[in-house]
GUTOR-303140 format. One record per residue (C-alpha): x, y, z. Coordinates in pm, whole numbers, plus 50000, padded with zeros to 5 digits. Layout:
<recs>
XYZ/...
</recs>
This chain:
<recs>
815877411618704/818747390718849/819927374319151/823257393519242/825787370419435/828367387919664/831047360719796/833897365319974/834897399619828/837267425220003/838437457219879/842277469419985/843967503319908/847657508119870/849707510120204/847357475120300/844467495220428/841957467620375/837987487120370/835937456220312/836667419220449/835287390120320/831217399420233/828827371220177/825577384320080/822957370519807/820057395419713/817537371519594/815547379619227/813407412819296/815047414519639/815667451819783/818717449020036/819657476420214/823107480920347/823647500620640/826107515920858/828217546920983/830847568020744/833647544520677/832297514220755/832567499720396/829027496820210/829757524919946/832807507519887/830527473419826/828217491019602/830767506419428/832617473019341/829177458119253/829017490218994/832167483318875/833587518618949/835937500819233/837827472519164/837737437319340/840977428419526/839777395719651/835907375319614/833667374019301/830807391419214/828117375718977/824967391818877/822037371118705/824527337018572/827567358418495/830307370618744/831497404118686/834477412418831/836667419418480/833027432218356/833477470618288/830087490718407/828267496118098/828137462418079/827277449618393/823347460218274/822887478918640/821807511918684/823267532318946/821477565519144/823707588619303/823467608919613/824217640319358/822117632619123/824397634618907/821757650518580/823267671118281/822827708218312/822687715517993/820197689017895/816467692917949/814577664618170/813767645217869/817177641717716/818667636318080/816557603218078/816857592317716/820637597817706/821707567517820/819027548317589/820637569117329/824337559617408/823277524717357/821757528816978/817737527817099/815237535916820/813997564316914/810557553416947/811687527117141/813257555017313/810447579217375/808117551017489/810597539217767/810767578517928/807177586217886/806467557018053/808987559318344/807937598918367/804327585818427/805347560818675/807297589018833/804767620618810/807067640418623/805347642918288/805037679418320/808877685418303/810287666618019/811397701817889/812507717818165/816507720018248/817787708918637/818327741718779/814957750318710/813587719918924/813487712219295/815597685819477/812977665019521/811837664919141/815907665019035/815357626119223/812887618419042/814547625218730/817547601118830/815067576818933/813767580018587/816997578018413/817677547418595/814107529318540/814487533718142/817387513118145/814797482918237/818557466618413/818727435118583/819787454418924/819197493119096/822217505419268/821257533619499/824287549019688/822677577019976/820107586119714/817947609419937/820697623320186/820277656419995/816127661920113/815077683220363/813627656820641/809867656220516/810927651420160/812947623320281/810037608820394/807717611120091/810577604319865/811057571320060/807647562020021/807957564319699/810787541619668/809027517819828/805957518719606/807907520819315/809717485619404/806727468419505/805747483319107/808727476518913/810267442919144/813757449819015/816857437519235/817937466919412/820587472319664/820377506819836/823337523820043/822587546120382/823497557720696/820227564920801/819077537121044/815657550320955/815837545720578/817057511620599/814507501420819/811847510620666/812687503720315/814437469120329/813087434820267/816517428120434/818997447120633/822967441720593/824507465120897/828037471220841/831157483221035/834817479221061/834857465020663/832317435120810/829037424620747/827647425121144/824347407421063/822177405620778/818387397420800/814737412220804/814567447320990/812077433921257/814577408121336/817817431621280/815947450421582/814907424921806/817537399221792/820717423621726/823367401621676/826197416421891/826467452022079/826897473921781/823967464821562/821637469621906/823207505521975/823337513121594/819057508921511/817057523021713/816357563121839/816757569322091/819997539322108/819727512022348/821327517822682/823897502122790/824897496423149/828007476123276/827727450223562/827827414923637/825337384123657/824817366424039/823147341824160/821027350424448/818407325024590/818657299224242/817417332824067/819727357123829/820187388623887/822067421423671/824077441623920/825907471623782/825997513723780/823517512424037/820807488823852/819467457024026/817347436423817/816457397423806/816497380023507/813367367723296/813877325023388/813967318223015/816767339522956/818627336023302/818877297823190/820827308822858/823537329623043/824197307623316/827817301123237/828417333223260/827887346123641/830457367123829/831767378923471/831777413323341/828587418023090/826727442122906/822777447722981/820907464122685/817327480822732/816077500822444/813747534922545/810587514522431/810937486222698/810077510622989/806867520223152/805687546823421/803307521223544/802697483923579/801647471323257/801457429423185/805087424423077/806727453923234/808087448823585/805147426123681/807567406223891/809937413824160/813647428824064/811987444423763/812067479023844/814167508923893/814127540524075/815237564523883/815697606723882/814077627323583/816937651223468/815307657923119/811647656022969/811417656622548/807807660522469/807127645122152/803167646122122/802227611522185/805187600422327/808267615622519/811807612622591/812347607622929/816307608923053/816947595423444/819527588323657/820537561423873/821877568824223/825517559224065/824277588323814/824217565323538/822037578523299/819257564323088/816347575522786/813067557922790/810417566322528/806937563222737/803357579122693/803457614822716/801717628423079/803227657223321/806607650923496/808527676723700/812177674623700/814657662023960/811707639124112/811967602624207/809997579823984/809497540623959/810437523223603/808967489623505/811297472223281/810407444823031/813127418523141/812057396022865/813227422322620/816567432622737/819587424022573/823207405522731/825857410422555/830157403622635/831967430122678/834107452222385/831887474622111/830977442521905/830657420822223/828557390622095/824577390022209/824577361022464/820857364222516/819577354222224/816917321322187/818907290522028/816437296921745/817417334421660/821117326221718/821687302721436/819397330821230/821357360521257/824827342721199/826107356420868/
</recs>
C-alpha cells in the first residue's frame, strides 16, 4: 500500500486543448477515492496519467516515496481494472490471473498460491478452467478483480469498472467492492459517472468538471455542503431544483422571491447572505427537503411553504416522485411518503429552509450559504 500524491498536474492535447487543470488530491495509505463526474470532464484522463498510459504535461505524480511521472506502467507497481475487462480469450480463468505474475518471473508456486487465494477471496474457485466467453459479465469482473488483487500493488486503479452490469448486478458487484476494500485496505482510486457508485463506495468523493477538481471530501458532506451549483445539481436523484430570484428584506426578516416562490429565510442562514439582497441568486431545494404535511423542521414557521399544482405522480413503493408547478409554471420534484394524489390539484409544501442551498449565479455559481465551518472544509 502507498500514499499516492497528485499535485498540480494538467494534461493538454495538441491544438492547446487543455483536459485537466491543475489537480491537487492526496489519497491517504488504504484510502479509496472516488472521482466523479460527467463524460469529458477529465477523471479518466487523471487516472490514466496516474497509470502511466497518458502522459503528464504539467504537475508530478508520486506514489508511496517515488514520483512517477518518467515511470513507465509496469513499473509504477499499480494495477489497473478496465471498464472492458480487458481478459485474454484464448486463456482460461486461471492463466488470465497468473499471467501477469508470470510476465514478472513468479515461481510458480508462488504463483498458484497468489490466484487460489485471490479466487477464494473472489468466489470464483469453480472457474479457474473455464475460458471468458463461457462466463457471465458479472463473473468476467471478478476475474479482472482477481488479476488485479494477485499483483498485491501498492495502488487499484479502477476506470468505470462496472458500467457494463445490468443495474442489479451493479449493485451486488458494488457491494462487493466495498467488502473487498474494507478486506484487502489497498489504495484505490476508482473512476465513474455514476453519482450513485461514488457515493456509496467512497471514503472520499473528488467531483470533477470542466478539467477541475469542484470539491473533494466525504460523500455525506459532498451532499450536504455542495460546494458551488454544479456539485449540488450533479449528486443527488432526483437533482436539486433550482429556482432564480432575488433576496429582500421585508420587516428585518429575509425573504427568496423568484418564479413564483416566496419563502423567508432560516435566521442563521439569512445572517450569512446579507450582503447580498436585491441581487440575482440561485435557491437550491433537493426532492428530500419537502413534506405534504407539517413535520418539526419543515415549514414550521411562516414563509415556509408553497402552493404548488401536481402535474406528475412517480410511485416508487415507499416513496414517490412528486412533480408541481408554481403559478409562474415553474416546475419542481419532491421525493415524499407515498399516499394517493390526484393530478392537477392544489396542494401545500412544507419546505425545510434550514436545508436549502444559495448559490451566485452562472453553472458553478459559488454556494453562499454555507456555515463558516463547512466553507473553509470544502475548499480544495
Amino acid at each position: 500500500m502507498a500514499e499516492v500524491l497528485i499535485k498540480g498536474v494538467g494534461k493538454i492535447y495538441p491544438g492547446n486543448v487543455r483536459a485537466v487543470k491543475d489537480v491537487n488530491i492526496t489519497v491517504g495509505d488504504g484510502e479509496f477515492l472516488v472521482l466523479v463526474g460527467p463524460s469529458g470532464c477529465g477523471k479518466s484522463t487523471t487516472l490514466r496519467m496516474v497509470a502511466g498510459l497518458e502522459e503528464i504535461s504539467e504537475g508530478t505524480i508520486t506514489i508511496g516515496d517515488k514520483i512517477v511521472n518518467d515511470v513507465p506502467p509496469k513499473d509504477r507497481d499499480i494495477a489497473m481494472v478496465f471498464q472492458n475487462y480487458a481478459l485474454y480469450p484464448h486463456m482460461t480463468v486461471y492463466k488470465n490471473m497468473a499471467f501477469g505474475l508470470k510476465l514478472r518471473g513468479f515461481k510458480k508456486t508462488e504463483t498458484d498460491k497468489r490466484v487460489r487465494n485471490a479466487s477464494a477471496i473472489l468466489g470464483i474457485e469453480d472457474l479457474l478452467d473455464r475460458k471468458p466467453k463461457a462466463l457471465s459479465g458479472g463473473q468476467r469482473q471478478r476475474v479482472a478483480l482477481g488479476r488485479a488483487i494477485v499483483r498485491q500493488p501498492s495502488a487499484f486503479l479502477f476506470d468505470e469498472p462496472l458500467s457494463n452490469l445490468d443495474a442489479k448486478l451493479r449493485v451486488t458487484t458494488r457491494a462487493e467492492l466495498k467488502h473487498l476494500h474494507h478486506r484487502l485496505k489497498t489504495t484505490t482510486i476508482y473512476v465513474t459517472h455514476d453519482q450513485e457508485e461514488a457515493m456509496t463506495l467512497g471514503e472520499r468523493v473528488c467531483v470533477m468538471d470542466v478539467g477541475f477538481v469542484q470539491q473533494c471530501d466525504t460523500p455525506m458532506n459532498v451532499y450536504n455542503y455542495p460546494n458551488n451549483r454544479f456539485v449540488a445539481g450533479f449528486l443527488g436523484m432526483p437533482p436539486m431544483n433550482f429556482i432564480e430570484g432575488k433576496l429582500t428584506a421585508e420587516n428585518g426578516e429575509t425573504w427568496f422571491e423568484g418564479e413564483g416562490v416566496h419563502l423567508k429565510l432560516a435566521e442563521g442562514m439569512a445572517s450569512r447572505v446579507n450582503d447580498h439582497l436585491n441581487q440575482e441568486i440561485i435557491l437550491g431545494i433537493r426532492p428530500e427537503c419537502f413534506r405534504l404535511r407539517q413535520e418539526p423542521g419543515f415549514g414550521d414557521q411562516p414563509g415556509q411553504t408553497l402552493e404548488l399544482k401536481v402535474i406528475v405522480v412517480e410511485p416508487l413503493g415507499k416513496d414517490m416522485d412528486v412533480y408541481l408547478e408554481t403559478s409562474k409554471e415553474k416546475r419542481f420534484v419532491a421525493r415524499i411518503d407515498a399516499e394517493a394524489l390526484k393530478y392537477d390539484t392544489q396542494v401545500t409544501m412544507h419546505v425545510a429552509m434550514d436545508r436549502v442551498h444559495l448559490f451566485e449565479t452562472g453553472e458553478h455559481g459559488r454556494n453562499i450559504s454555507l456555515p463558516e465551518s463547512q466553507t473553509a472544509a470544502v475548499s480544495v
